[in-house]
C-alpha positions in Angstrom: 24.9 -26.2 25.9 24.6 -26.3 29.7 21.6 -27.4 31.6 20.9 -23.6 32.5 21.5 -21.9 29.4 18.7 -25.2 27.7 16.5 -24.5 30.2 16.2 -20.7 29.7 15.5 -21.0 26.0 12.8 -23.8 26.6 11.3 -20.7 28.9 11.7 -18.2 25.5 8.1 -17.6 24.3 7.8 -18.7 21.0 6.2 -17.1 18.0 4.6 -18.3 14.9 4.0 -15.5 12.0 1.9 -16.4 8.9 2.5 -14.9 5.7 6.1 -12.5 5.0 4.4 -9.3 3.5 5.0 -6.3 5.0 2.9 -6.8 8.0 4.0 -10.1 9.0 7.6 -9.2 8.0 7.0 -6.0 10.5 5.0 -7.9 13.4 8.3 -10.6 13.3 10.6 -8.0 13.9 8.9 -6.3 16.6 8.2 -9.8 18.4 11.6 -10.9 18.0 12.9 -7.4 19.1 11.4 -8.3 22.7 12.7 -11.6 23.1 10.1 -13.9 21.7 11.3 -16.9 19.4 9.8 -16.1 16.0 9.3 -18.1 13.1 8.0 -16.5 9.9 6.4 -18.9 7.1 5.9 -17.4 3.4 4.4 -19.7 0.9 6.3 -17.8 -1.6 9.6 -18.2 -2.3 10.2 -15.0 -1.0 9.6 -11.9 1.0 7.0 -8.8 0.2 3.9 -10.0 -0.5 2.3 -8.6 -3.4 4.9 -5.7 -3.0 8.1 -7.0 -5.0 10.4 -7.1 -8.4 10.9 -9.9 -10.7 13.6 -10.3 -13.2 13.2 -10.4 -17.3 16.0 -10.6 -19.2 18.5 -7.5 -17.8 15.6 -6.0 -16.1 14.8 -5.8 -12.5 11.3 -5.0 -12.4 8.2 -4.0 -10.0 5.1 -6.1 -10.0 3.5 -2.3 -9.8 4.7 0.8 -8.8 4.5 1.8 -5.4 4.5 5.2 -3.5 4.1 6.9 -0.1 3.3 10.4 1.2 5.6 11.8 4.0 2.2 11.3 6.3 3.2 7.5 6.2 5.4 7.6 9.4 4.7 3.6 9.9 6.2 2.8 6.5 9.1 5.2 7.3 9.7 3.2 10.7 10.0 0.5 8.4 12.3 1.9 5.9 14.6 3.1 9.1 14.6 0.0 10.5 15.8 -1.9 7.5 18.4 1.0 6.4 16.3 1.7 3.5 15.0 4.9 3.9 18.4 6.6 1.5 17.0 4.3 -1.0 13.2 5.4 -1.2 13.4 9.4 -0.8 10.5 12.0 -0.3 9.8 15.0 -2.6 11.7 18.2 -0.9 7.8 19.6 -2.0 4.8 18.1 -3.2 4.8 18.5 -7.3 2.6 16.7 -9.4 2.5 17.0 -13.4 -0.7 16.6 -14.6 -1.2 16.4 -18.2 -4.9 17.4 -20.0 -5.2 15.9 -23.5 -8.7 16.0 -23.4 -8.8 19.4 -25.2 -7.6 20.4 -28.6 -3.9 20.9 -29.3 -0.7 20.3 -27.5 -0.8 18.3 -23.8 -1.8 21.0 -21.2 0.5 21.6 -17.8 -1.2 21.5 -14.8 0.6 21.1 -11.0 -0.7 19.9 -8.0 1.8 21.1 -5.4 2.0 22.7 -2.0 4.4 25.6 -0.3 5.9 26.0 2.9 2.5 27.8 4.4 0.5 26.8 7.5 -2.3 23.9 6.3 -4.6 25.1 4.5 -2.8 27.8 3.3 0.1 25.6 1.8 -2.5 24.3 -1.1 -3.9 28.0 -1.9 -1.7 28.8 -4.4 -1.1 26.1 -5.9 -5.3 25.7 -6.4 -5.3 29.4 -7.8 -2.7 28.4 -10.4 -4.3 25.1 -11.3 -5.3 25.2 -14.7 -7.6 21.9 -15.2 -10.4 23.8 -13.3 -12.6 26.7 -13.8 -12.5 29.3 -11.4 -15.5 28.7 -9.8 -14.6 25.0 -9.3 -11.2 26.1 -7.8 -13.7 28.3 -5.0 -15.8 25.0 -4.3 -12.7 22.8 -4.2 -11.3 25.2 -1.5 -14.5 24.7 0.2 -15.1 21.3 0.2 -11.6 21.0 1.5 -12.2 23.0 4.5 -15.6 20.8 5.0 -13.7 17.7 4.9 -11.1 18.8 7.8 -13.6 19.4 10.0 -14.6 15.0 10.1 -13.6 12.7 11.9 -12.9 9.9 9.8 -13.4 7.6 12.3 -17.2 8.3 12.5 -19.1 5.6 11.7 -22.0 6.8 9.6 -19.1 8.5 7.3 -18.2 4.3 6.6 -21.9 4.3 5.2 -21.8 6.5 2.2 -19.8 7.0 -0.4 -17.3 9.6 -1.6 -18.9 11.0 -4.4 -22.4 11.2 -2.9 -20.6 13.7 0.3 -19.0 15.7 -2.9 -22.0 16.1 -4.8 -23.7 17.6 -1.2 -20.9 20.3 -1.4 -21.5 21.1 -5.4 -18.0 19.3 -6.7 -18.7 19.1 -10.7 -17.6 16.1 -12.7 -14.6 18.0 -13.8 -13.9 18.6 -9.9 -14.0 14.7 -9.2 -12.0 13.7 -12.4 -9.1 16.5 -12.1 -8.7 16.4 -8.8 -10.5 14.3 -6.0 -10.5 11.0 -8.1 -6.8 12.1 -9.4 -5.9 11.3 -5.9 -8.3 9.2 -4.9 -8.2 6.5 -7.4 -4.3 5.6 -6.9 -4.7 5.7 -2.7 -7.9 4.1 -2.6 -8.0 1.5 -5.6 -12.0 2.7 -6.1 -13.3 6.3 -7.6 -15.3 7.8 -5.3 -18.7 6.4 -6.2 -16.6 2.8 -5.2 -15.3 4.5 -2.0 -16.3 4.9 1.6 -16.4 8.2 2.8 -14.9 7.5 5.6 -11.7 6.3 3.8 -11.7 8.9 1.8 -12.4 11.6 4.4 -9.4 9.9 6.3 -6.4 9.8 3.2 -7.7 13.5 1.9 -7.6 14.9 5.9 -4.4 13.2 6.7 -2.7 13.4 3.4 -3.8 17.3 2.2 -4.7 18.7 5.4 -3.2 18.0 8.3 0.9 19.7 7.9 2.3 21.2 5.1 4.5 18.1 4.2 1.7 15.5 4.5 1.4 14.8 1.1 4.7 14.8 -0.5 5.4 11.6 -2.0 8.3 9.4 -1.8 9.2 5.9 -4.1 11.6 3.4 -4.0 14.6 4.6 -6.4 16.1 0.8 -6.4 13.8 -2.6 -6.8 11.3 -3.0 -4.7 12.9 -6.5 -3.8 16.2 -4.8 -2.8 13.6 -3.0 0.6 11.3 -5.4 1.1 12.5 -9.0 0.6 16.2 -8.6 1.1 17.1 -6.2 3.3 14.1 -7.5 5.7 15.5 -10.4 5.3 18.8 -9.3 6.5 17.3 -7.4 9.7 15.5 -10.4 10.3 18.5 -12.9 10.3 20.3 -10.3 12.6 17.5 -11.0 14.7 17.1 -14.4 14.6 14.3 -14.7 13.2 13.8 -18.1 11.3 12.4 -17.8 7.8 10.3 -20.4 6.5 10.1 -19.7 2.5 7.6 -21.3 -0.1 5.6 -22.9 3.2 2.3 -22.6 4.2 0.5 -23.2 7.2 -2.7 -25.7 6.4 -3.9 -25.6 10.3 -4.1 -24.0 13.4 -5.7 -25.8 16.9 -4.5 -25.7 20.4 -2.3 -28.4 21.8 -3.3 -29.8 25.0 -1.4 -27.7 27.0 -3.0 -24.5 25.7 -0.6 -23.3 23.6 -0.9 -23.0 19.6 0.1 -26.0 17.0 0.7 -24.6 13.3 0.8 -27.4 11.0 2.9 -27.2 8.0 3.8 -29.7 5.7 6.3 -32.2 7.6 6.5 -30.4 10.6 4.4 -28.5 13.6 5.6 -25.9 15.1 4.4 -25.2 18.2 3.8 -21.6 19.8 2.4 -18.9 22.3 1.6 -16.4 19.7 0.4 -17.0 16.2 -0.1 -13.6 14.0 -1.8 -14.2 11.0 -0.7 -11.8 8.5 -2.1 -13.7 5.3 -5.3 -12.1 2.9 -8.7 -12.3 4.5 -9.9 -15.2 2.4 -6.7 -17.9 3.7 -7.3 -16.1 7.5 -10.6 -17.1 7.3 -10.1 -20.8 6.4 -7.3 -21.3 9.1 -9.3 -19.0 12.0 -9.7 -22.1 14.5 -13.9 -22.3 15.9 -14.6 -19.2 18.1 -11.9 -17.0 17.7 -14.1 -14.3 15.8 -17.6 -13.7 16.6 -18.7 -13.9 12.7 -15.4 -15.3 10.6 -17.6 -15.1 7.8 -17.8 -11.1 7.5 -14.1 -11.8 6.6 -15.1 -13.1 3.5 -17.5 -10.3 2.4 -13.9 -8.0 2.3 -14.2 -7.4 -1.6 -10.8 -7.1 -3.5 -9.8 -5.1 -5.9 -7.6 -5.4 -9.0 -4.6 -2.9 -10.1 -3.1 -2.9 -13.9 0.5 -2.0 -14.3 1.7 -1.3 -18.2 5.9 -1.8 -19.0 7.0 -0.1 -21.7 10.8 -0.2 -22.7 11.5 2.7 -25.4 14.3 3.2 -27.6 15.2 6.7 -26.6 14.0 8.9 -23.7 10.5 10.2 -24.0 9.9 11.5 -20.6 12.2 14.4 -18.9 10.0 13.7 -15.5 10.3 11.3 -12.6 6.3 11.4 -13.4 3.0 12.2 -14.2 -0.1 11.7 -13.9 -2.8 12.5 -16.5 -6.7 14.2 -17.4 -8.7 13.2 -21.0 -6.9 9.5 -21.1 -7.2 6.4 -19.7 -3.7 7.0 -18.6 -3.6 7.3 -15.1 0.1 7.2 -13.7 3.5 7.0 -15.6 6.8 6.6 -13.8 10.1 6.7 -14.9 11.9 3.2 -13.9 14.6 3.2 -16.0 17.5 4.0 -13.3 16.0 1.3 -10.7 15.5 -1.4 -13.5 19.2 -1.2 -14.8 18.5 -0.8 -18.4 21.0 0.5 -20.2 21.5 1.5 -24.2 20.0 4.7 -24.0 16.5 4.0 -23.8 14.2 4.5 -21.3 11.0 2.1 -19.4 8.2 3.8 -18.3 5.6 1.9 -15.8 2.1 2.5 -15.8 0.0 2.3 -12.9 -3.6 1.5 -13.7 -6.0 1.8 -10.4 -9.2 0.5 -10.1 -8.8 -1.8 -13.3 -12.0 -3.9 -12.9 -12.8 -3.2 -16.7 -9.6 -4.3 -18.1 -7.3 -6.8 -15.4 -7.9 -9.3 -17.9 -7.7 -8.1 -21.1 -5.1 -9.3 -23.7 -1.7 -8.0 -23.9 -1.8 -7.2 -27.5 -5.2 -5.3 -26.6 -4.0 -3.0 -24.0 -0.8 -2.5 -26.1 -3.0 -1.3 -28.8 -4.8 1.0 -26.8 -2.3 2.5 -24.4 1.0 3.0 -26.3 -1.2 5.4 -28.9 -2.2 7.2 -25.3 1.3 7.8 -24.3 2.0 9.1 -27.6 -1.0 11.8 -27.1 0.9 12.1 -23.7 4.8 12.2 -25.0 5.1 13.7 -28.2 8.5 12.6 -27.8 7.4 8.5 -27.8 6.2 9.0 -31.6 8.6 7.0 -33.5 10.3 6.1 -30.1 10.5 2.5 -31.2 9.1 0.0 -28.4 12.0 -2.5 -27.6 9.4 -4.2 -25.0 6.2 -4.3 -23.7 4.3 -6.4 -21.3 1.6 -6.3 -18.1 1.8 -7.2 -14.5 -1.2 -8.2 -12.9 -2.8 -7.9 -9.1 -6.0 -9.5 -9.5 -6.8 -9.2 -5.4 -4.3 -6.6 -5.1 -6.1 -4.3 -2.3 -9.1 -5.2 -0.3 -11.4 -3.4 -2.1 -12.9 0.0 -0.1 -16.4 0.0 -0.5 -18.7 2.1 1.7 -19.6 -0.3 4.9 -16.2 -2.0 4.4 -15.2 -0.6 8.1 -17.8 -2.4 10.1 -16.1 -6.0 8.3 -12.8 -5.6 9.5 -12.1 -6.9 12.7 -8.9 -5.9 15.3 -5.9 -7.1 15.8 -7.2 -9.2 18.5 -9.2 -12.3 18.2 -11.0 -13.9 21.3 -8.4 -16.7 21.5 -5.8 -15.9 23.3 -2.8 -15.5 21.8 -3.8 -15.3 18.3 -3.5 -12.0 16.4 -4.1 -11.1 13.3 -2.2 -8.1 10.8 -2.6 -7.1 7.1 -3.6 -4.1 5.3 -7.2 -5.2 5.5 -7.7 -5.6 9.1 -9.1 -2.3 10.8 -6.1 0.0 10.8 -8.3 2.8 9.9 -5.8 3.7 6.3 -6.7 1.9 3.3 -5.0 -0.7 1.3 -1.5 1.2 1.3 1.8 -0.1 2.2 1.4 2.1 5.8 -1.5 0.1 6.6 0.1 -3.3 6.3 3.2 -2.2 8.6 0.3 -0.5 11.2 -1.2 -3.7 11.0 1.7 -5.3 12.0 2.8 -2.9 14.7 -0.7 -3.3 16.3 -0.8 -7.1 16.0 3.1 -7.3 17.9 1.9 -4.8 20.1 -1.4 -6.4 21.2 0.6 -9.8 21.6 3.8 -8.6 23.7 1.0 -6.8 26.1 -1.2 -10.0 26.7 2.1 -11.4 27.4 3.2 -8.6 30.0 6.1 -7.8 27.8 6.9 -4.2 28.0 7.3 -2.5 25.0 7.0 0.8 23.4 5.2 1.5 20.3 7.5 3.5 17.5 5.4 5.7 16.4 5.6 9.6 17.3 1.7 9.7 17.7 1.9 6.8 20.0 4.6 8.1 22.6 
């Protein structure tokens, strides 16, 4: 290497991201996209966070299943910029099954879906036809809606109540909150709406229902979850050259004498201009260096919340749909994995997606198998006498920070008052709740914040930004 070409890389700035989840995975390609150095540490030995697949036996399978509304453009960047998007298609039209067993005879029918009319038109019909609500229910649903478009879910007094407390003001019945508002609520939020800040809530339901007719139809990974986010990030951020530091962790952060940032890892310290902390709001807070927020400790008042996810490998199909979700069980959502899995002799694995699973993260296996494969045979008629060939749980214990009403006024910026330290994750303020589009926004806002300090010009990807 000649003298010139050494001396212009010792000039490169130099990067340090913490934690390889989607934000930091999306905060190192956009740093490294301008030129900066970047070095990405995971203590895991790989990438995604608490978003990825695991093998048993044949199977490739999802910690938890994992979807996103069309409204999610920061998670779509993502999927273009990895070459994924083919691999993790939307609905042409938001349809969702919803099955009522909590009356007598056969599973009832209902849809949740949307047509091509101006918002909120493109919800009418599909509301006059839904059958899991009374008529009168249907009027005050339709009303509540239009009350709800009118917020701004940025408001702060909207982060002081709760969900169920603004429905109740506008005469939702318990059947209103079960069938519909929690139907949605619970899976996007992690909390029912007694557990949820209005604000949250007000922001998903206006930006996922009301805002354009395609807003809220959903899209899911049709391969692992490992095949997006661990190894084709991987691959963009090799191309990069971005280093990737797997199953390392950083134990400290301090300036060095010359003002810069030291990361210590074990062995080694890296040395950098930026430092993005992308890691849960417990480990930021114990490697925040003295000053750099005004009161660290709110970080640690961020509750968590757990989610559930059921496998059940059958011996023959039982389920015609890609999913469903369901009313009168403690069912919540069932998805068809058996294509992305690779199972193969004929049968087919559902995975069930339990939200909000305070009550039951740690009960035994043999106790939720008892209870919930007699519930998907209330479900699927077609699962009685099915034979089981396996079943087993996955667990998030901390899976989402949890959104409780105040929660908004705890989470801090991207930027911290040290200079050149940054911080990302789905729990910092991104204004979305715990969702895979908040973590990549996190990590959009956290590159963005450092390349301006550093007068690097940039342009943000988003549409809404331009």
């Amino acid at each position: 290497m000649t003298h010139d070409a050494t001396e212009r890389t010792d000039r490169q700035p130099r990067a340090v991201v913490v934690g390889g989840g989607l934000a930091g995975v999306t905060a190192a390609l956009r740093l490294a996209e301008a030129g900066l150095g970047v070095t990405l540490l995971e203590g895991r030995p790989r990438l995604g966070g608490l978003v990825f697949s695991f093998r048993r036996g044949d199977l490739s399978v999802d910690n938890g299943q994992h979807v996103y509304l069309r409204c999610c453009t920061a998670y779509r960047w993502f999927l273009d910029r990895i070459d994924a998007a083919r691999l993790a298609p939307l609905q042409d039209r938001l349809d969702v099954p919803v099955l009522d067993v909590g009356g007598p005879g056969a599973p009832r029918l209902g849809r949740i879906r949307r047509d091509a009319l101006p918002v909120p038109l493109h919800l009418a019909r599909g509301l006059a036809g839904y059958p899991h609500l009374s008529l009168a229910e249907r009027a005050s649903v339709g009303r509540a809606a239009l009350a709800l478009k009118k917020l701004d879910p940025a408001d702060p007094a909207l982060d002081g109540i709760d969900f169920a407390t603004w429905l109740g003001r506008y005469g939702q019945s318990p059947r209103a909150v079960e069938a519909l508002w929690d139907l949605i609520g619970v899976p996007t939020l992690n909390a029912p709406a007694a557990r949820s800040s209005m604000g949250l809530a007000a922001m998903v339901f206006k930006t996922g229902l009301l805002s354009e007719p395609g807003a809220a139809d959903i899209g899911w990974a049709h391969v692992p979850l490992g095949e997006l986010h661990d190894t084709r990030a991987a691959k963009e951020l090799d191309a990069l050259g971005v280093r990737t530091v797997l199953r390392t962790k950083a134990e400290r952060i301090s300036r060095t004498d010359g003002g810069r940032w030291a990361v210590e890892v074990p062995g080694e310290t890296l040395e950098a201009d930026v430092v993005v902390l992308a890691v849960p709001q417990q480990e930021t807070h114990g490697l925040l260096p003295e000053g750099a927020l005004d009161d660290p400790d709110r970080l640690l008042d961020i509750g968590t919340a757990p989610i559930l996810n059921l496998h059940v490998v059958y011996g023959r199909k039982v389920l015609k749909r890609p999913f469903f979700t369901a009313l009168g069980s403690p069912v919540q959502w069932v998805f068809d994995r058996t294509e992305s899995s690779g199972l193969t002799g004929g049968g087919q694995y559902l995975a069930v997606s339990q939200s909000a699973a305070q009550d039951e993260i740690d009960e035994p296996v043999a106790a939720l198998r008892a209870k919930y494969l007699p519930e998907l045979e209330r479900l699927l008629p077609a699962a009685r006498g099915a034979g089981v060939r396996d079943f087993f749980v996955t667990r998030e214990r901390t899976a989402t920070f949890a959104p409780a009403p105040g929660v908004g006024r705890l989470r801090p910026g991207a930027r911290t008052r040290a200079r050149g330290l940054y911080l990302a994750g789905a729990w910092t303020a991104t204004g979305w709740p715990a969702t895979m589009e908040g973590a990549v926004r996190s990590g959009l806002s956290a590159a963005g914040a450092a390349l301006s300090t550093l007068g690097r010009r940039h342009d943000h990807p988003l549409q809404e930004a331009a």
